[in-house]
LODRENGU-812468 format. One line per 2 residues: number of its first residue (from 1); their letters; for each residue x, y, z of C-alpha. Coordinates in steps of 0.1 Angstrom, whole numbers. Example, Ala and Ser with C-alpha at 12.3 -4.5 7.8 and 13.67 -1.06 7.14 Angstrom:
<nodes>
1	as	123,-45,78  137,-11,71 $
</nodes>
This chain:
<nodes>
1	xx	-412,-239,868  -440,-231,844 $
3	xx	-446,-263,835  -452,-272,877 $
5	xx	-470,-237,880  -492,-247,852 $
7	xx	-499,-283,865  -505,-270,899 $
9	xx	-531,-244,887  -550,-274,870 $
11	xx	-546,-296,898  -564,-265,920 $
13	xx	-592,-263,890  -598,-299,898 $
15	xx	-598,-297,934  -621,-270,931 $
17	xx	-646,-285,905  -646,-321,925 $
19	xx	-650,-301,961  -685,-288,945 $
21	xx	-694,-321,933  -712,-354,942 $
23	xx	-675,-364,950  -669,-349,984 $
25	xx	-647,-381,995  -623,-369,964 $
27	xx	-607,-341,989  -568,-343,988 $
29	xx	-551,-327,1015  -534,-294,1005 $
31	xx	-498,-309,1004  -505,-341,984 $
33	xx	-515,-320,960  -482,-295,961 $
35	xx	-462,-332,960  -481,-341,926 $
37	xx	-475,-308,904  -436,-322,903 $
39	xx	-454,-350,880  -471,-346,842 $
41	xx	-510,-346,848  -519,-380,832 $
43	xx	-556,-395,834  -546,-425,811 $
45	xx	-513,-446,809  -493,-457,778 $
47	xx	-508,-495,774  -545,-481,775 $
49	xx	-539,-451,759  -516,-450,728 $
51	xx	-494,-422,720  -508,-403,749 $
53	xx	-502,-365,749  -480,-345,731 $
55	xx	-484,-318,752  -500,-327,786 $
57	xx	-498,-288,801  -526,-272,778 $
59	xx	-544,-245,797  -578,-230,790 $
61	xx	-578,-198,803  -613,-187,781 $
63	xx	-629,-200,755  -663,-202,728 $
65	xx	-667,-237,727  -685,-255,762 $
67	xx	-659,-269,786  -664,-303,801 $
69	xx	-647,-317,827  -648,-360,829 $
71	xx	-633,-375,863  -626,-411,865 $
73	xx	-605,-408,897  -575,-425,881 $
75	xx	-592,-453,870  -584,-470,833 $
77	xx	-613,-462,806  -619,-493,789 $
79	xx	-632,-504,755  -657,-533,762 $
81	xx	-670,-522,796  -680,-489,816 $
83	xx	-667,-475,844  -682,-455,870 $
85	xx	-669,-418,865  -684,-378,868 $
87	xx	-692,-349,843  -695,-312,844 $
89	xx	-703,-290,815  -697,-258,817 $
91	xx	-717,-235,794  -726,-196,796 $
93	xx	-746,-194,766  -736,-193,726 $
95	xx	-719,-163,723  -707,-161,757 $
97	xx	-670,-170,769  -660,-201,794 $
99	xx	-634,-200,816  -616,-237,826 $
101	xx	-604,-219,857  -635,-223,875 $
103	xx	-616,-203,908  -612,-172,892 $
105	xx	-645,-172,874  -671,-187,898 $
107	xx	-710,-187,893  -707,-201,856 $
109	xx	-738,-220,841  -735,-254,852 $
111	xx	-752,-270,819  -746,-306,834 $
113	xx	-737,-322,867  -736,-358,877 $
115	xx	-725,-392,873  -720,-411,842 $
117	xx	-708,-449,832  -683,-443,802 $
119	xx	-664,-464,782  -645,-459,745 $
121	xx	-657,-468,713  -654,-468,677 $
123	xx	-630,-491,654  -611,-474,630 $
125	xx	-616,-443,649  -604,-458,680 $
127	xx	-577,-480,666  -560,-454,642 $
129	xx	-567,-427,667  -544,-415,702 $
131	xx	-576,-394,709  -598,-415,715 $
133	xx	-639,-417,712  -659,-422,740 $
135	xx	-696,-431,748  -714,-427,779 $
137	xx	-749,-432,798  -758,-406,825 $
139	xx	-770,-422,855  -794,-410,886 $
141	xx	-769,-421,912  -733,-431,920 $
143	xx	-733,-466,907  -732,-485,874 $
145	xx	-765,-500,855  -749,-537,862 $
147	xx	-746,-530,899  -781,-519,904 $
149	xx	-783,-487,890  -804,-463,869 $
151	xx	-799,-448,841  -812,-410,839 $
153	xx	-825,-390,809  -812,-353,805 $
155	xx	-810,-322,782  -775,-318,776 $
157	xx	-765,-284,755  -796,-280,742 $
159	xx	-799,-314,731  -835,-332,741 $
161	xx	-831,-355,770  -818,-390,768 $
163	xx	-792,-412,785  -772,-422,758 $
165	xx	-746,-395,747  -706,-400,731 $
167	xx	-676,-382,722  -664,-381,686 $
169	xx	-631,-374,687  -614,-356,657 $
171	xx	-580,-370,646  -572,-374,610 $
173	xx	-598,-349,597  -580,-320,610 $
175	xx	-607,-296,603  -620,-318,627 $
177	xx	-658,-308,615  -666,-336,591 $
179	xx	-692,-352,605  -708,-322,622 $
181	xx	-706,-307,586  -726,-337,570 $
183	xx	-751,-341,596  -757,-300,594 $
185	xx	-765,-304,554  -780,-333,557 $
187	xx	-806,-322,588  -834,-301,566 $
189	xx	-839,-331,543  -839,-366,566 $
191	xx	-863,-375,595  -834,-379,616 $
193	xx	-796,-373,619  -778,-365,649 $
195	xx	-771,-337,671  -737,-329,677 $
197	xx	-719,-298,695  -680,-289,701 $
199	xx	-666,-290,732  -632,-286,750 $
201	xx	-622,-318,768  -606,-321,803 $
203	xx	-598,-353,820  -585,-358,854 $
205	xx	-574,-323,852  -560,-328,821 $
207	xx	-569,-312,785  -573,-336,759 $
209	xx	-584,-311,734  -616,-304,708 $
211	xx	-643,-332,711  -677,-332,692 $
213	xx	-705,-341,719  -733,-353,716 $
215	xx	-764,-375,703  -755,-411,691 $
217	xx	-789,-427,673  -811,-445,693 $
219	xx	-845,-450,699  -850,-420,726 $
221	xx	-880,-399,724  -860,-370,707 $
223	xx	-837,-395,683  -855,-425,659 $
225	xx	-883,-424,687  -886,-460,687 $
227	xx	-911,-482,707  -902,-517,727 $
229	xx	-913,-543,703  -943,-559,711 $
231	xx	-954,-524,729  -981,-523,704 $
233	xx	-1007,-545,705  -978,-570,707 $
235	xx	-971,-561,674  -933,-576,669 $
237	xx	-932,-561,630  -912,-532,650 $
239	xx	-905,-509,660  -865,-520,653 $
241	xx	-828,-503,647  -797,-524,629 $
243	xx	-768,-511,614  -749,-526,585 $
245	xx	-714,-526,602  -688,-548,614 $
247	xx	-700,-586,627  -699,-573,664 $
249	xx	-721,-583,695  -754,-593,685 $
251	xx	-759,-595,646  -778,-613,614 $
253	xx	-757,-622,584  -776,-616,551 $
255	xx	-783,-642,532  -770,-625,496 $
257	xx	-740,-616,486  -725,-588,474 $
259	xx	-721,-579,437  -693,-572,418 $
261	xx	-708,-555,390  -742,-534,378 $
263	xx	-751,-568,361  -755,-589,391 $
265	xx	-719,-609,393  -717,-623,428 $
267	xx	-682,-620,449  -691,-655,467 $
269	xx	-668,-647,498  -687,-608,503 $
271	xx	-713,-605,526  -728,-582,550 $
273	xx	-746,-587,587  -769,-561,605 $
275	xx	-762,-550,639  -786,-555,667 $
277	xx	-790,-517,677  -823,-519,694 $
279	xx	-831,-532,716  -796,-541,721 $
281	xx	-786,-570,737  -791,-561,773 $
283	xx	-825,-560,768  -834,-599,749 $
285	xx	-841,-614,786  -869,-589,790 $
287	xx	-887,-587,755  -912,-611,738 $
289	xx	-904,-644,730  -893,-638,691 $
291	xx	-884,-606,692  -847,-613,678 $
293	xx	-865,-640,652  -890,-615,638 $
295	xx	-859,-585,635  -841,-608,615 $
297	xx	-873,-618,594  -880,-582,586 $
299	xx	-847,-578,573  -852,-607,551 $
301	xx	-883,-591,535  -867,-560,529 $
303	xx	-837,-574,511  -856,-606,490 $
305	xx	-878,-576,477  -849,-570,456 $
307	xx	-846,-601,443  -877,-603,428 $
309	xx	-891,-603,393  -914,-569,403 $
311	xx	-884,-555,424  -880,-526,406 $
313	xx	-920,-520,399  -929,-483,407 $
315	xx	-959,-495,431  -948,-529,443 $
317	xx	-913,-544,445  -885,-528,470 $
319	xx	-906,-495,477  -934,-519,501 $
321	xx	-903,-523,520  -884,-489,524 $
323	xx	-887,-452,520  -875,-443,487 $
325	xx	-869,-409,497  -852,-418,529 $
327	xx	-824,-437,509  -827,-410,480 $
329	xx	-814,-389,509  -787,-409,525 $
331	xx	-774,-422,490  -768,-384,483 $
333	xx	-755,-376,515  -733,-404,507 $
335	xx	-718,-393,476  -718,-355,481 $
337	xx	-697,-363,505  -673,-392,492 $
339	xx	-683,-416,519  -662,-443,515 $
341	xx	-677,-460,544  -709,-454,535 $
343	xx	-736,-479,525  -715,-511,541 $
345	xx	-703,-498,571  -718,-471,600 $
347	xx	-754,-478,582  -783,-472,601 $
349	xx	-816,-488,591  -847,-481,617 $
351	xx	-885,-487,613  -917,-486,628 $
353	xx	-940,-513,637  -974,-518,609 $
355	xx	-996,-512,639  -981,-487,657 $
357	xx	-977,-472,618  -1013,-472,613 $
359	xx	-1021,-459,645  -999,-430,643 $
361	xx	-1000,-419,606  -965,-432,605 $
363	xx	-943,-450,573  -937,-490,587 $
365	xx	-909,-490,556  -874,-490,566 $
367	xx	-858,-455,571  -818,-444,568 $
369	xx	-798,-422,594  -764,-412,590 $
371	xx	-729,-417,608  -691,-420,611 $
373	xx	-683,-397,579  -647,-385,592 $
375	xx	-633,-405,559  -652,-386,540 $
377	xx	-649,-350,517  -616,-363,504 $
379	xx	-603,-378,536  -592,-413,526 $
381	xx	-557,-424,504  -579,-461,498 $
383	xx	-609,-463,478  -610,-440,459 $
385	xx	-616,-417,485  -597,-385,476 $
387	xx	-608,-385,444  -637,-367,429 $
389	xx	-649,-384,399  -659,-420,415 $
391	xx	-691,-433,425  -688,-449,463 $
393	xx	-717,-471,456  -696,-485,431 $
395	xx	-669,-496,454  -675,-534,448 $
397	xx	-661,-528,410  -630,-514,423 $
399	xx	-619,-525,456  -616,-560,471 $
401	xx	-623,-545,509  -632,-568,534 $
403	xx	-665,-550,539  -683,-548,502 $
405	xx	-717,-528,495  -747,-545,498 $
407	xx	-765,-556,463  -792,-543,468 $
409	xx	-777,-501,459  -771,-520,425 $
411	xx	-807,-529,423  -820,-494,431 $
413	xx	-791,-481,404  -797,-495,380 $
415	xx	-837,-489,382  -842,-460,359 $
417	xx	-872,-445,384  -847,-445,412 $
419	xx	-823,-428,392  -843,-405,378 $
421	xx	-860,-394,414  -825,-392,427 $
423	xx	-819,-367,401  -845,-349,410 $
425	xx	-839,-348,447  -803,-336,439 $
427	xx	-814,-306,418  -833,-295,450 $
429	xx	-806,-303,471  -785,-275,450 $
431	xx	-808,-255,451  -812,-249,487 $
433	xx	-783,-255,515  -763,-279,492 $
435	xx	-754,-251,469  -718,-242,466 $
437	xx	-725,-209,481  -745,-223,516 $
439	xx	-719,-251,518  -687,-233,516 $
441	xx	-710,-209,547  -713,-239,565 $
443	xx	-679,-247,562  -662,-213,570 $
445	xx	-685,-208,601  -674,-241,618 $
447	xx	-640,-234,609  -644,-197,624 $
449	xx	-663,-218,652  -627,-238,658 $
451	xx	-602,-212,655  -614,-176,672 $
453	xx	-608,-183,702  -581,-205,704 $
455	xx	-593,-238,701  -576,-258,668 $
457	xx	-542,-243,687  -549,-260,716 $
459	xx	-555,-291,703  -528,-287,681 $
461	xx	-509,-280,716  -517,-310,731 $
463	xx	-516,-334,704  -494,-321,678 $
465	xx	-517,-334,650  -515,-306,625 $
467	xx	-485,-307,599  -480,-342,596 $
469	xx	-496,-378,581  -519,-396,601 $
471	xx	-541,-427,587  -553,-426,563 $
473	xx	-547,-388,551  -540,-381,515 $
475	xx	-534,-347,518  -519,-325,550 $
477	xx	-510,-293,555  -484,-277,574 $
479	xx	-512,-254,590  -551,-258,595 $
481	xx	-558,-231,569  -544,-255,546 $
483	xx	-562,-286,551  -593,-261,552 $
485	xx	-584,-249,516  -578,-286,505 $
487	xx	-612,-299,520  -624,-266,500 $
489	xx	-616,-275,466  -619,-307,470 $
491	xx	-657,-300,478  -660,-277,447 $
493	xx	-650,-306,424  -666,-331,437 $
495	xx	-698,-309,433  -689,-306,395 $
497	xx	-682,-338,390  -715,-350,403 $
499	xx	-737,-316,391  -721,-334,356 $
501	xx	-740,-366,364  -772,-355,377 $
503	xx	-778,-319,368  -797,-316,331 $
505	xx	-764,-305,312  -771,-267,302 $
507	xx	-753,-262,264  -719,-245,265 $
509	xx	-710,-217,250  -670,-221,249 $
511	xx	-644,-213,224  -607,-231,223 $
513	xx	-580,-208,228  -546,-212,216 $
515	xx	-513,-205,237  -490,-178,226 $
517	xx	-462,-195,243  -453,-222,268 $
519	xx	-458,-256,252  -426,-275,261 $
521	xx	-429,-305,250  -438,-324,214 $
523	xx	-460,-352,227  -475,-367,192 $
525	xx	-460,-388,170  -466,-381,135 $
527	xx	-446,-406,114  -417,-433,122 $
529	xx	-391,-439,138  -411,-427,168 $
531	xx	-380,-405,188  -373,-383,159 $
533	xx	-407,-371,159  -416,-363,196 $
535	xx	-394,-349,225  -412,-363,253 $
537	xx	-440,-392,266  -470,-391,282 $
539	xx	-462,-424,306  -425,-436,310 $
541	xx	-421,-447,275  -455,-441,256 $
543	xx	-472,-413,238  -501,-404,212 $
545	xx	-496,-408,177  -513,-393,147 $
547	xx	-533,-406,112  -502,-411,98 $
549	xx	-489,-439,120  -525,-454,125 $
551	xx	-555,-446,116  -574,-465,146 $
553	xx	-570,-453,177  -550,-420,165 $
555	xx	-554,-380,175  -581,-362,147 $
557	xx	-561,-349,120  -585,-319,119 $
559	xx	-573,-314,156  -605,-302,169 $
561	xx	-617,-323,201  -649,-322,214 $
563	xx	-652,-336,249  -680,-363,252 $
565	xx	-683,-351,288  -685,-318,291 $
567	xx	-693,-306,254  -661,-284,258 $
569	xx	-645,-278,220  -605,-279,221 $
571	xx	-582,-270,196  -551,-291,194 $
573	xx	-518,-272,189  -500,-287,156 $
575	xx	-486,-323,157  -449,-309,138 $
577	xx	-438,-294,170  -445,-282,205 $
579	xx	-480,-292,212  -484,-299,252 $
581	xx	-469,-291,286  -454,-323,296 $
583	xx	-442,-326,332  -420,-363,345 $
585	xx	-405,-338,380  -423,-337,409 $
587	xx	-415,-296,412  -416,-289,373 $
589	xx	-434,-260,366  -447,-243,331 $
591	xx	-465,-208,327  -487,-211,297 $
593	xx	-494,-175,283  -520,-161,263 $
595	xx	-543,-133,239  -556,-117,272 $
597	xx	-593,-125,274  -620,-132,306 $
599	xx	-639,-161,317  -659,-174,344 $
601	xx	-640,-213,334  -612,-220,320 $
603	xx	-607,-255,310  -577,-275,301 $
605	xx	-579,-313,282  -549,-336,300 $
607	xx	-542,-364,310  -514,-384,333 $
609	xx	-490,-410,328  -477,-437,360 $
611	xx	-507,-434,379  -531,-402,388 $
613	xx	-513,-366,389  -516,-341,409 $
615	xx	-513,-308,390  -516,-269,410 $
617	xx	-526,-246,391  -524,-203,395 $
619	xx	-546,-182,373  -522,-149,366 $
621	xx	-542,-119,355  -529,-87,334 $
623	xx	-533,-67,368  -510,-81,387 $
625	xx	-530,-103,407  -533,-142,408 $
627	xx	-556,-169,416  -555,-193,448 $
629	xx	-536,-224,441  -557,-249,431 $
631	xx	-551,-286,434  -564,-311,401 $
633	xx	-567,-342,400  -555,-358,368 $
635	xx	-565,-392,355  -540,-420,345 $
637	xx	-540,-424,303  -551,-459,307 $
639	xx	-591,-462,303  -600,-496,302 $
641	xx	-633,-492,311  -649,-459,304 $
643	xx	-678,-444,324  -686,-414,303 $
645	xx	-669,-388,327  -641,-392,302 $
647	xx	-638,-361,274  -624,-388,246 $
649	xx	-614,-422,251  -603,-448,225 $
651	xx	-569,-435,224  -540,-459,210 $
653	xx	-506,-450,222  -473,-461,210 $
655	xx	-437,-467,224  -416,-440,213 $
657	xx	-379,-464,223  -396,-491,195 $
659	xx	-424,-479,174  -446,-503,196 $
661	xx	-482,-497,192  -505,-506,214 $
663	xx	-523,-541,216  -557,-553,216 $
665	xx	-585,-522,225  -575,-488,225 $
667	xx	-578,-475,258  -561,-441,264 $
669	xx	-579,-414,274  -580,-374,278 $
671	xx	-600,-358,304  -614,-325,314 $
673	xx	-600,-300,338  -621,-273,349 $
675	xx	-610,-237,364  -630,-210,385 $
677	xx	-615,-176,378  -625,-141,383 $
679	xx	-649,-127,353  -642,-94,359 $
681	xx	-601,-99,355  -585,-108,321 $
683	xx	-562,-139,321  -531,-136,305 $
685	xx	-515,-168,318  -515,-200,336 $
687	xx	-488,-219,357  -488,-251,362 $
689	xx	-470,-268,387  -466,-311,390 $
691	xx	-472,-318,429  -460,-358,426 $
693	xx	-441,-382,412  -466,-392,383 $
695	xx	-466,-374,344  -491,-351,339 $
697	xx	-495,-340,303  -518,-304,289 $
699	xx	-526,-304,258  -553,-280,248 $
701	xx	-573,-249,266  -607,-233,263 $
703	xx	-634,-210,280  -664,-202,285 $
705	xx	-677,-171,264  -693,-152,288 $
707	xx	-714,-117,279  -738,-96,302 $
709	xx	-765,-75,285  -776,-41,304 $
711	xx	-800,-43,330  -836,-49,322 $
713	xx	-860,-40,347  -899,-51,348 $
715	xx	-927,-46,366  -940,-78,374 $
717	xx	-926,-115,380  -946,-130,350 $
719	xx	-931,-105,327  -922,-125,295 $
721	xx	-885,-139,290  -863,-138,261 $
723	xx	-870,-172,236  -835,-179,238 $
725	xx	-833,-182,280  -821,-212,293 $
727	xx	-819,-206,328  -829,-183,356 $
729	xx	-806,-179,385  -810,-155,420 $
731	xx	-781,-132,426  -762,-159,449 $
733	xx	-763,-184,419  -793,-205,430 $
735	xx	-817,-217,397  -854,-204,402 $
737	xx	-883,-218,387  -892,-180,376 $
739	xx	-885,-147,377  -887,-132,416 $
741	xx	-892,-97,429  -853,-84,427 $
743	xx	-827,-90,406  -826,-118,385 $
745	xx	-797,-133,364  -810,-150,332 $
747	xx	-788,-169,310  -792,-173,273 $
749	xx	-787,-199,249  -754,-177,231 $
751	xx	-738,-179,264  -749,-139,269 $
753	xx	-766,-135,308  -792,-105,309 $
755	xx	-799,-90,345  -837,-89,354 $
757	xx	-849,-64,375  -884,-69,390 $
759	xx	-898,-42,408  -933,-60,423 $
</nodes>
């Protein structure tokens, strides 16, 4: 009976809400509706729908997020056409409460009211989906733009007035805030990204969980602000929108092909086209003669610019043709957040016309927006794209995908000025909301956002999402703190990996440290026949080998490593016995011990055999206490092609079963691990724990020395600094250009920080 009395109560809600609306012929009489609370609430059926609910009896008795109530009267949404359906959005005010029982709480703000044309969309986020996407127009009246009607402008949740608005629908990212998450960073620093706000979704009386709502980019006055071409002066240079995407509707196919390397290799069968955005095709009949020509000419220019001989020239070349700064941006964007969409799908180009450009102080150059990032911070199990060390712009040189990156990200990549501005752009970027500090805010408060009043459970309620493998997830939890935590530290590596690549490296002050105990495994071969001098392998059958077996390719026989990446000094253990934790058991575990001591990082040097380990790690300190678990990522042994992330390469290994060495080029490699831990605690051990079915292999530790000198207080910002300071840092960790009024943290060249006090 609780499942009827809860149907029944929804089935009043919706009676209730469509007696108040434009709807008034939608008015069942009291009995039909007592018949149909005997029968699951379904607005969709199994053929247009798939998977359909896993839970269709969700209530929402109150929550934070906006409510909003769709009716489509039964009808089937479709995919390539609208149909004619209503919208209410309910919304007391941020901070305030909404109640989706609109009987027992009347006179809430009405935020929205009126008819809308709404269809699905998306690809991958509609085929891989059971919630699906949805776009919509609002209209003025009660019938369809291709019957005769009008579309209507409106403010919508704040959100400047347009007509164009759509659902994202969170699936696989079950934070479910991916994209609002990128387009928040990413707001301060482009010209325009959209506007997106969470919402709580019923249809036909029936919840269908959390939905993001809100701006899709177009040319609205509040959005790319884009003109009709020809609008001025008949100017038909713009104003224009395209998207590199999917060949889909109207389109242009480039001319080029993609590249397969930084030095200009073709893949013959890899192209690209550009979406028609806008106009879109609705609108050719009634636009100037040419219009489609002259969008496809522009984008012509823009790409040829790259092909020639000045392409790269600081004044000429590319730059006539876009904003540098605007790609500087999205390229970021892009690769903070692993993207593996980005650059060849979901891009969004836009520009304004030369003569509406000089009329208005405007840029005529092609511009970037941003969209469609659910794949991205560590979302993807193809691509690359749950791991932290790769580039996605690189994604030719490692994937055969269908849909390849345009050449021209090469060009710009490989022009030093690019790269050089880019590297400037990122040191700002960290030093405002892209800090590790603002982000892991932004992150916390739209979880917070989700989950305080109820609303990640009741998605999870109706869809059952949480706990289990949906395309194309690498990780999942068995709760949503736990895919929160994994999107966490996924973030913070990511950030280090790329800090490593674009940051000016600051010198390290680290010293190796030496295990007291745990080493269970002898992993170096120091003279023939192979088994009788090591007790395990660092792949299925192969392992390092020492000077005596070979001088090329063999560990240092002073045992001292210094990694090319990081600059990080390790201090091999010796080669006669237990030297490494070796693990070949999903499950295995070791506790390394050691000399207590504190850090603020503690790195490792290891490396992985049959493919690219996963290896949790637990800092335990002499109090008691121990660290988060922390997931690593640990790079296969095989380094055919290093790319300088790598802390030594050039490795030979040998087969301990036949005293095979290795062929041709050396190509093992060993690779830095890098752990956050508490300063003020001393370490005294570390467990590691192998979390697949691949080999991971430790084989040497080291920290960072940190000291803090006393306080030193001042009286004025331009007081003089040490010699020896390398850096100055605010209290949360953010690098300043000089001292500031308050405390300061100054690092020093010896690794020793000194707190600055300035009083004025």
């Amino acid at each position: 009976m609780s499942n009827i009395n809860g149907n029944f109560a929804r089935i009043l809600q919706n009676y209730h809400f469509m007696n108040n609306s434009a709807h008034t012929h939608w008015i069942w009489p009291l009995a039909a509706m007592l018949l149909l609370t005997i029968l699951p609430a379904k607005a969709q059926q199994g053929d247009n729908y798939r998977g359909m609910l896993a839970n269709p009896y969700v209530q929402i008795d109150e929550t934070n997020l906006p409510i909003i109530f769709i009716e489509v009267d039964g009808q089937m949404i479709l995919r390539d056409q609208y149909i004619l359906a209503h919208m209410k959005v309910i919304h007391n005010g941020d901070g305030q409460l909404n109640y989706g029982d609109t009987i027992a709480h009347p006179g809430q703000h009405i935020d929205y009211e009126g008819p809308i044309a709404l269809r699905y969309r998306g690809n991958s986020s509609f085929d891989s989906s059971n919630k699906k996407p949805f776009q919509l127009r609002t209209l003025k009246e009660d019938l369809l733009p291709d019957e005769g009607g009008e579309k209507q402008k409106v403010e919508i949740l704040g959100m400047g007035k347009d007509n164009k608005w759509c659902f994202i629908a969170p699936w696989g990212d079950k934070v479910m805030f991916r994209d609002v998450l990128t387009f928040d960073l990413a707001r301060p620093w482009m010209d325009y990204v959209p506007t997106m706000k969470f919402c709580e979704v019923i249809l036909d009386g029936t919840y269908y969980g959390v939905y993001a709502f809100g701006e899709r980019i177009s040319k609205g006055k509040h959005r790319l602000n884009l003109h009709d071409p020809g609008s001025d002066e008949g100017d038909l240079s713009g104003d224009y929108h395209v998207a590199v995407d999917r060949a889909e509707d109207s389109y242009y196919t480039s001319r080029y092909r993609a590249w397969a390397s930084m030095n200009g290799d073709e893949k013959y069968w890899a192209g690209w086209v550009y979406q028609h955005k806008e106009p879109d095709q609705d609108d050719w009949a009634t636009l100037p003669t040419g219009t489609r020509q002259r969008i496809n000419t522009e984008i012509d220019l823009m790409e040829s610019s790259f092909r020639t001989e000045d392409a790269t020239d600081p004044e000429g070349g590319y730059r006539r043709y876009i904003d540098e700064q605007s790609f500087i941006d999205y390229l970021l964007s892009t690769e903070i957040s692993n993207n593996i969409d980005g650059y060849r799908l979901s891009t969004h180009f836009y520009k304004y016309s030369e003569t509406r450009a000089r009329n208005e102080g405007l840029d005529p150059r092609w511009k970037l927006s941003l969209w469609d990032i659910n794949l991205g911070w560590g979302n993807a199990n193809y691509n690359h794209g749950d791991r932290t060390d790769s580039w996605v712009y690189l994604l030719n040189t490692y994937s055969d995908d269908a849909y390849q990156v345009p050449f021209y990200w090469y060009v710009m990549m490989g022009d030093r000025n690019f790269v050089d501005h880019v590297k400037q752009r990122y040191k700002q970027y960290r030093e405002g909301n892209y800090s590790n500090e603002r982000i892991m805010q932004s992150i916390d408060s739209l979880a917070t956002l989700l989950t305080s009043h109820g609303a990640v459970d009741r998605n999870d309620e109706a869809w059952r999402v949480i706990g289990r493998y949906e395309w194309p997830n690498p990780f999942y939890g068995y709760s949503y703190e736990e895919d929160l935590n994994y999107m966490k530290q996924w973030t913070t590596k990511r950030l280090r990996f790329l800090d490593n690549a674009l940051l000016p490296r600051e010198p390290r002050n680290t010293t190796p440290i030496l295990p007291l105990s745990g080493w269970n495994a002898d992993v170096i071969v120091e003279d023939l026949p192979a088994a009788d001098f090591a007790t395990s392998t660092i792949d299925a059958d192969r392992t390092f080998y020492s000077r005596q077996i070979r001088e090329e390719g063999c560990l240092p026989s002073t045992r001292l490593v210094t990694s090319q990446a990081e600059g990080i000094l390790y201090r091999l253990a010796a080669y006669t016995g237990p030297n490494a934790v070796s693990m070949h058991q999903q499950g295995q575990q070791a506790t390394v011990t050691f000399d207590p001591f504190y850090t603020s990082d503690l790195w490792m040097l290891a490396t992985s055999g049959s493919g690219r380990a996963l290896l949790e790690a637990v800092v335990n300190y002499t109090d008691g206490t121990s660290s988060e678990p922390e997931l690593l990522e640990v790079r296969d042994f095989s380094v055919p092609n290093p790319d300088g992330t790598e802390a030594l390469t050039g490795l030979g290994n040998i087969r301990i079963t036949t005293d095979e060495l290795n062929s041709g080029t050396c190509h093992s490699g060993l690779f830095d691990l890098q752990l956050h831990t508490d300063s003020k605690r001393q370490i005294a051990s570390v467990t590691l724990t192998s979390r697949n079915g691949s080999y991971p292999t430790v084989l040497a530790f080291a920290y960072q020395i940190v000291s803090t000198v006393s306080v030193h207080e001042v009286n004025e910002p331009s007081a003089q600094l040490p010699s020896a300071a390398t850096g100055i840092f605010s209290a949360e960790g953010i690098r300043l250009p000089a001292l500031q009024k308050g405390l300061n943290i100054v690092r020093q060249a010896d690794g020793t920080v000194r707190k600055v006090f300035v009083k004025e």
